[in-house]
C-alpha positions, 0 to 999 in steps of 0.5 A, a space after each residue: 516291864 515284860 510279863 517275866 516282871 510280874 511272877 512271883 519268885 515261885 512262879 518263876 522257879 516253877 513255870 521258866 526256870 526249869 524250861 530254860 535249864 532243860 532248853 539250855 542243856 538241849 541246845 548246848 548239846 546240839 551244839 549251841 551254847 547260847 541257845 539264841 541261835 538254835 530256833 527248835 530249842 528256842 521254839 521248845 522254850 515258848 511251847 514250854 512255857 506257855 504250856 506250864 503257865 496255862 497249866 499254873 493259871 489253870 490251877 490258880 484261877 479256881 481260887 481266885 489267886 490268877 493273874 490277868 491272862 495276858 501276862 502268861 499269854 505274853 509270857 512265852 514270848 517275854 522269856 524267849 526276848 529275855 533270852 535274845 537280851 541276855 545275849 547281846 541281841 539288841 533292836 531292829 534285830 530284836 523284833 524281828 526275832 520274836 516276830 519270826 519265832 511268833 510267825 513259827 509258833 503259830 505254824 506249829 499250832 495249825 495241825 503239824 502234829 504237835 500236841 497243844 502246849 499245855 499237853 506236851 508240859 502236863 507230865 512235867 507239871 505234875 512232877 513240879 507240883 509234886 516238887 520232884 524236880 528231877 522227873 520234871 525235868 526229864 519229862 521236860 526234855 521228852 516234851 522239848 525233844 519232841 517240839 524239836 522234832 517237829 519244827 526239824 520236820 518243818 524246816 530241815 535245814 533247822 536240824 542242826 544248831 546254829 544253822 538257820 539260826 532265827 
C-alpha cells in the first residue's frame, strides 16, 4: 500500500487532487498530455503535495487528528508513482524514475531558490481551507509555475516537455 491508500477521501480531494488537476493542465499546455514525461511539471506535482500535506499535518497534529509523519512524507513520492502507474510505466523503469525525481527533488532543496514546499502551497492552502477552489487553484499554478521556473534554471534542456523526460 502506498501512502495515497491511506488519506481519507477528504484528504485526498484537499491535498492531491487539485495539484494533479492544476499539474496536469500545465503539463498539457506545455505540450504533454500525460504529465510523466514532463519532469518540471512532475517535480511541481512533489513540491505541491508535499507542501500541502505538511500544512494539513501541520493543522491536524494540534488536535490529535494526524497521522504518522511518514505517510505524508512518503506522500509526494507516492502521487508522483501513482502517476507513472497510471501511464503504463512499469519496473525496472519505475524505480529509476522516482529515484531521479527523489535525486532532483533533493537538488531543488539545497539553496536553488525555491522557497520551502510548505511556503510555496500556503496561498493555496488558505484557499482549500476556506473551500474557494477556484483561488486555490490559481494559486496553485503560480506556485507550480514558479517550481518550473526553477528546475528549467537548472537543467534548460528541460524547458520543454517531453524533452529530457525523466
Amino acid at each position: 500500500m502506498s501512502s495515497v491508500d491511506f488519506l481519507t477521501p477528504d484528504e485526498y480531494l484537499t491535498i492531491v487532487a487539485p495539484v494533479l488537476e492544476t499539474c496536469a493542465a500545465l503539463a498539457a499546455e506545455r505540450g504533454d498530455p500525460t504529465l510523466k514525461g514532463d519532469l518540471p511539471s512532475m517535480l511541481a506535482v512533489i513540491v505541491l503535495v508535499e507542501g500541502l500535506a505538511e500544512l494539513h499535518r501541520s493543522a491536524r497534529q494540534p488536535l490529535g487528528q494526524c497521522p504518522a509523519a511518514d505517510v505524508y512524507g512518503e506522500l509526494p513520492y507516492a502521487v508522483a508513482v501513482m502517476v507513472l502507474l497510471e501511464n503504463g510505466v512499469e519496473s525496472p523503469q519505475l524505480e529509476q524514475m522516482e529515484t531521479a525525481l527523489r535525486m532532483i527533488r533533493t537538488r531543488l532543496t539545497a539553496g536553488v531558490g525555491l522557497p520551502p514546499a510548505p511556503v510555496l502551497a500556503a496561498p493555496a492552502w488558505a484557499e482549500l481551507i476556506e473551500h474557494k477552489g477556484v483561488d486555490a487553484r490559481a494559486a496553485l499554478r503560480l506556485a507550480a509555475r514558479e517550481v518550473i521556473a526553477v528546475v528549467e534554471s537548472l537543467d534548460p534542456h528541460h524547458a520543454k516537455a517531453g524533452q529530457g523526460a525523466i
